[in-house]
C-alpha positions as CSV (number, residue, x, y, z in Angstrom):
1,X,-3.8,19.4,1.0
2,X,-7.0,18.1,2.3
3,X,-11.1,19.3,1.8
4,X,-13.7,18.1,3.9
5,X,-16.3,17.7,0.5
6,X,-15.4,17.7,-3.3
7,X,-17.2,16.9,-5.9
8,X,-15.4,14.5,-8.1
9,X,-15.5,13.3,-12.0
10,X,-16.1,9.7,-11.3
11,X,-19.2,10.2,-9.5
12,X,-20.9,13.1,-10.3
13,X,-24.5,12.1,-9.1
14,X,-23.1,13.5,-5.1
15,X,-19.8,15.3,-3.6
16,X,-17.6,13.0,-1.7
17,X,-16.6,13.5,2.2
18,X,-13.4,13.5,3.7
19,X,-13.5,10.4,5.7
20,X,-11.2,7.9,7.9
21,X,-11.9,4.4,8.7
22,X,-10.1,1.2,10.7
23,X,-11.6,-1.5,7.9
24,X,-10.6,-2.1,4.5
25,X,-12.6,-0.8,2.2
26,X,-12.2,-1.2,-1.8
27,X,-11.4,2.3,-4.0
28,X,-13.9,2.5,-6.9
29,X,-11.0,4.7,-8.8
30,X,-8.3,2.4,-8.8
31,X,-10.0,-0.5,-8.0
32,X,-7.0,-1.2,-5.0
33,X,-7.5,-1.9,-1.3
34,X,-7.4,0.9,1.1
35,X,-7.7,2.0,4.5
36,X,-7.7,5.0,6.8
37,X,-8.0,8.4,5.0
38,X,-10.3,8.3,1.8
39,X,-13.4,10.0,0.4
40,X,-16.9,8.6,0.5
41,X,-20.5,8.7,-0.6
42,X,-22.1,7.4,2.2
43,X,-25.2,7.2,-0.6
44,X,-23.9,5.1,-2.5
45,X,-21.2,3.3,-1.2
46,X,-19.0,5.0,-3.1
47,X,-15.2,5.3,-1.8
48,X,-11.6,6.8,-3.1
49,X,-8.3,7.0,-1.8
50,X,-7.2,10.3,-1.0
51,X,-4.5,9.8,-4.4
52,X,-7.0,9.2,-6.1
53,X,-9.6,11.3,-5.7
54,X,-7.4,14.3,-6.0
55,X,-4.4,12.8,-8.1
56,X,-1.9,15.1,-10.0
57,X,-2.6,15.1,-13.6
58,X,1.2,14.5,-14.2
59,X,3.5,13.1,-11.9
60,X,7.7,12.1,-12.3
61,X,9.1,9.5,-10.1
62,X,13.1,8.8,-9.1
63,X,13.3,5.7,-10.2
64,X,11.9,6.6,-14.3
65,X,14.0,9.7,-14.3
66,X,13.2,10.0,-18.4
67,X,9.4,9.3,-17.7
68,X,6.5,11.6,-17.5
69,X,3.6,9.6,-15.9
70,X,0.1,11.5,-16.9
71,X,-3.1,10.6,-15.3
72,X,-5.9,7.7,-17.2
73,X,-9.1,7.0,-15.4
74,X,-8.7,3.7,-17.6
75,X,-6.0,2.1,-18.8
76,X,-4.8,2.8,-21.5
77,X,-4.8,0.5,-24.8
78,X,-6.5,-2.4,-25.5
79,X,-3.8,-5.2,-24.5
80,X,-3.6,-5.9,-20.3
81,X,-1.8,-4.0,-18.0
82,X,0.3,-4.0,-14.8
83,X,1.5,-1.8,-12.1
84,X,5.3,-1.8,-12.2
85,X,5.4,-1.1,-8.6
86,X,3.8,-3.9,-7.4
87,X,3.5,-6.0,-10.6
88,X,-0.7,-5.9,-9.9
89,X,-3.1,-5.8,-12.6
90,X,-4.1,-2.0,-13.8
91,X,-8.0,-1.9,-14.0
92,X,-9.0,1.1,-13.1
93,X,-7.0,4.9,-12.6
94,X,-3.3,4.9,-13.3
95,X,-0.5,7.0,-14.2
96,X,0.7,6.4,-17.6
97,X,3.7,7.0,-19.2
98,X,3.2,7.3,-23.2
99,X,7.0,7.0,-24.4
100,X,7.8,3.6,-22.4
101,X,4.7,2.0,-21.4
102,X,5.0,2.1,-17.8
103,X,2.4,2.2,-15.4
104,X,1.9,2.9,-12.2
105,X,-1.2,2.4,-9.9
106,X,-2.4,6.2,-8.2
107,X,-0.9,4.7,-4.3
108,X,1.9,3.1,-5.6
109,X,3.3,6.2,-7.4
110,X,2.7,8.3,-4.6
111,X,4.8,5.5,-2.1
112,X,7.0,7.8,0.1
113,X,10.8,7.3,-0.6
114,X,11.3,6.9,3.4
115,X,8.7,5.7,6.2
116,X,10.6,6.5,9.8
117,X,9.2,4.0,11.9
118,X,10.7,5.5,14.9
119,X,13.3,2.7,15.2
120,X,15.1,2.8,11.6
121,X,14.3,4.6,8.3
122,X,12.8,2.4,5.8
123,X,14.1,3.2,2.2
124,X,12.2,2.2,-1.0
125,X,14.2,0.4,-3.8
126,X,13.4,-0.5,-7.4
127,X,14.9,-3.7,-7.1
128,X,16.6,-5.4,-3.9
129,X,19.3,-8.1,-4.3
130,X,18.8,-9.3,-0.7
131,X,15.7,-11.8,-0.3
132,X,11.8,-10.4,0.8
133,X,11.1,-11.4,4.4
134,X,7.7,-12.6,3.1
135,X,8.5,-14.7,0.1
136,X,12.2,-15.6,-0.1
137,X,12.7,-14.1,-3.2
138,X,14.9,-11.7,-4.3
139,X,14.1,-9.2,-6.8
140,X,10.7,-9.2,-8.0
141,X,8.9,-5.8,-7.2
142,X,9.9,-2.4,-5.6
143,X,11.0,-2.8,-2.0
144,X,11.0,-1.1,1.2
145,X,14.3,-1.8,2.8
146,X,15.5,-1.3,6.4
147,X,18.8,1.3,7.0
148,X,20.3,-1.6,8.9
149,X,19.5,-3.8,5.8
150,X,17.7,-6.6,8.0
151,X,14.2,-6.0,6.8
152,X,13.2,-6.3,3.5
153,X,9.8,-6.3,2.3
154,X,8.3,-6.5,-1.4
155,X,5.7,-3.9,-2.3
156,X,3.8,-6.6,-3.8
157,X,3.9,-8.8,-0.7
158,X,2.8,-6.6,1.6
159,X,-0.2,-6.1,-1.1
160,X,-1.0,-9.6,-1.3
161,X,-0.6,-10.1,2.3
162,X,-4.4,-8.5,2.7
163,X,-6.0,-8.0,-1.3
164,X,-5.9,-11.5,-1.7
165,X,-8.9,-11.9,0.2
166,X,-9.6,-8.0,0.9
167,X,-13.2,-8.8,-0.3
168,X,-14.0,-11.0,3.4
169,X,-11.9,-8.1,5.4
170,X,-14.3,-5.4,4.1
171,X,-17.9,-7.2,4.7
172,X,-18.3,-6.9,8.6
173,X,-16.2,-4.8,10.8
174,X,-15.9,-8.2,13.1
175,X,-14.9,-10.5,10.3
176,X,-12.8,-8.1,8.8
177,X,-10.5,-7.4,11.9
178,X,-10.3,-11.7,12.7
179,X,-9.4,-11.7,9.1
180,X,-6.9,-9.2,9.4
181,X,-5.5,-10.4,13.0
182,X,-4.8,-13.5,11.1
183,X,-2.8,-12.9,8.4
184,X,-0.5,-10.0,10.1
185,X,0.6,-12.4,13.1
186,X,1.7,-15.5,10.2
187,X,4.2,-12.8,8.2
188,X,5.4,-11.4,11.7
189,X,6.6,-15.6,12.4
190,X,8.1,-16.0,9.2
191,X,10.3,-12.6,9.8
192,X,11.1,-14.4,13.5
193,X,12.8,-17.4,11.6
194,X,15.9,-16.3,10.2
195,X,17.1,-15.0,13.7
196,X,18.6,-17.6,15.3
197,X,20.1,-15.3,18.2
198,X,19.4,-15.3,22.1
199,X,15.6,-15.0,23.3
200,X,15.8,-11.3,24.1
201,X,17.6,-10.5,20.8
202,X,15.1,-12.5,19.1
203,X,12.1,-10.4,20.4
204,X,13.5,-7.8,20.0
205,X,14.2,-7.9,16.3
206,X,10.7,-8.9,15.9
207,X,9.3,-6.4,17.9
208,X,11.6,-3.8,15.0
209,X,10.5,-6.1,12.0
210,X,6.7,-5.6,12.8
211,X,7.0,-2.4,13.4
212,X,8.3,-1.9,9.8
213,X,5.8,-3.7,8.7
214,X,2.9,-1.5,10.5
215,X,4.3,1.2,8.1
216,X,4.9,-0.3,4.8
217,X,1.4,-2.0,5.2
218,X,0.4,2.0,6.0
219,X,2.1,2.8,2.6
220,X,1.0,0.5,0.4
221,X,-3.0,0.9,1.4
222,X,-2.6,4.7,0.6
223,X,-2.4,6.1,4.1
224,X,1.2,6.5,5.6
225,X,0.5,7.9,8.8
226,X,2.0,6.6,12.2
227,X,-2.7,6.6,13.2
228,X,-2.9,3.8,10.9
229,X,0.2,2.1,11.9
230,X,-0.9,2.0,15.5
231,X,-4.7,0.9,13.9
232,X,-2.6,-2.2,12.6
233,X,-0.5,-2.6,15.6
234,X,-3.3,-3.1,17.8
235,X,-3.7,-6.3,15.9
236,X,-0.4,-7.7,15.9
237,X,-0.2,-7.6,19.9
């Protein structure tokens, strides 16, 4: 469920508006990148993801079946923390589970078990045996993982693919989208490589990978919606 305006705990000095953008933009709650959907103070420059700006205050997930994840607006302790999701640092909101330790930024938490990208179901894994498209490894973090078992993408991948240098995507719509155009086109090569099939097969399979990749990149920045996967698509062309 969606308002247009709410006033939220983080920034009481104004209410936040319901907003959508095509640029990165960096959430002031869980200090993640985002795009698409949020809420913003256009005063101050202020900006949430829709998880995080109206997050449950406790949340269970599949894949900790004994946990109960309760919401911190800091982390919690003294001693560093990680998301187990995507194995990122935790510096800002995140669910917290008491009895284990676990954490779990607001997006991650909130990943959707299955993205349909209108060619085959993506499925979300704790741990894949199979190696990530983007970094040869296997293991590692939570996965998205194609029906047909072809595509294989690490949470924390995808992540690093645009946070790494999400600070020169957000200053300047024009820099951000060269920026962006950039790094989307290298991973969509490397998933070409292992196919070493006829031309039209080849394209194809491509054509499916980066596809898949439109919606786990969706996901991951907090806004799994086929508007944002065709935002990012636009780019890969």
């Amino acid at each position: 469920m969606k308002y247009n305006e709410i006033s939220h705990f983080s920034h009481p000095q104004h209410t936040l508006t319901f907003d959508y953008t095509e640029t990165p933009f960096k959430c002031d709650g869980c200090k993640e990148v985002g795009i698409g959907s949020h809420y913003r103070c256009s005063f101050c420059d202020f900006d949430l993801h829709t998880h995080c700006a109206i997050p449950s205050l406790s949340i269970h997930h599949p894949f900790y079946t004994k946990c109960s994840f309760q919401f911190f607006s800091r982390p919690p302790g003294d001693t560093p923390r990680y998301c187990n999701a995507c194995e990122k640092d935790v510096t800002g909101f995140v669910y917290h589970c008491k009895s284990c330790g676990f954490d779990l930024h607001p997006c991650c938490a909130k990943l959707p078990m299955v993205l349909d990208d209108g060619e085959t179901n993506l499925y979300l894994y704790r741990k894949v045996r199979a190696p990530c498209h983007k970094c040869g490894r296997k293991g590692r973090s939570w996965s998205y993982r194609s029906s047909c078992k072809k595509y294989n993408l690490h949470v924390a991948c995808v992540r690093e693919m645009l946070v790494e240098n999400w600070h020169e995507l957000y200053f300047g719509y024009g820099k951000g989208i060269k920026k962006l155009e950039n790094r989307i086109p290298s991973l969509r090569n490397t998933l070409q490589t292992p196919h070493k099939r006829r031309k039209g097969k080849v394209k194809k399979c491509c054509e499916m990978a980066g596809l898949a990749l439109q919606f786990v990149i969706s996901a991951v920045l907090g806004d799994p919606t086929s508007l944002i996967a065709g935002v990012i698509g636009t780019l890969m062309s």
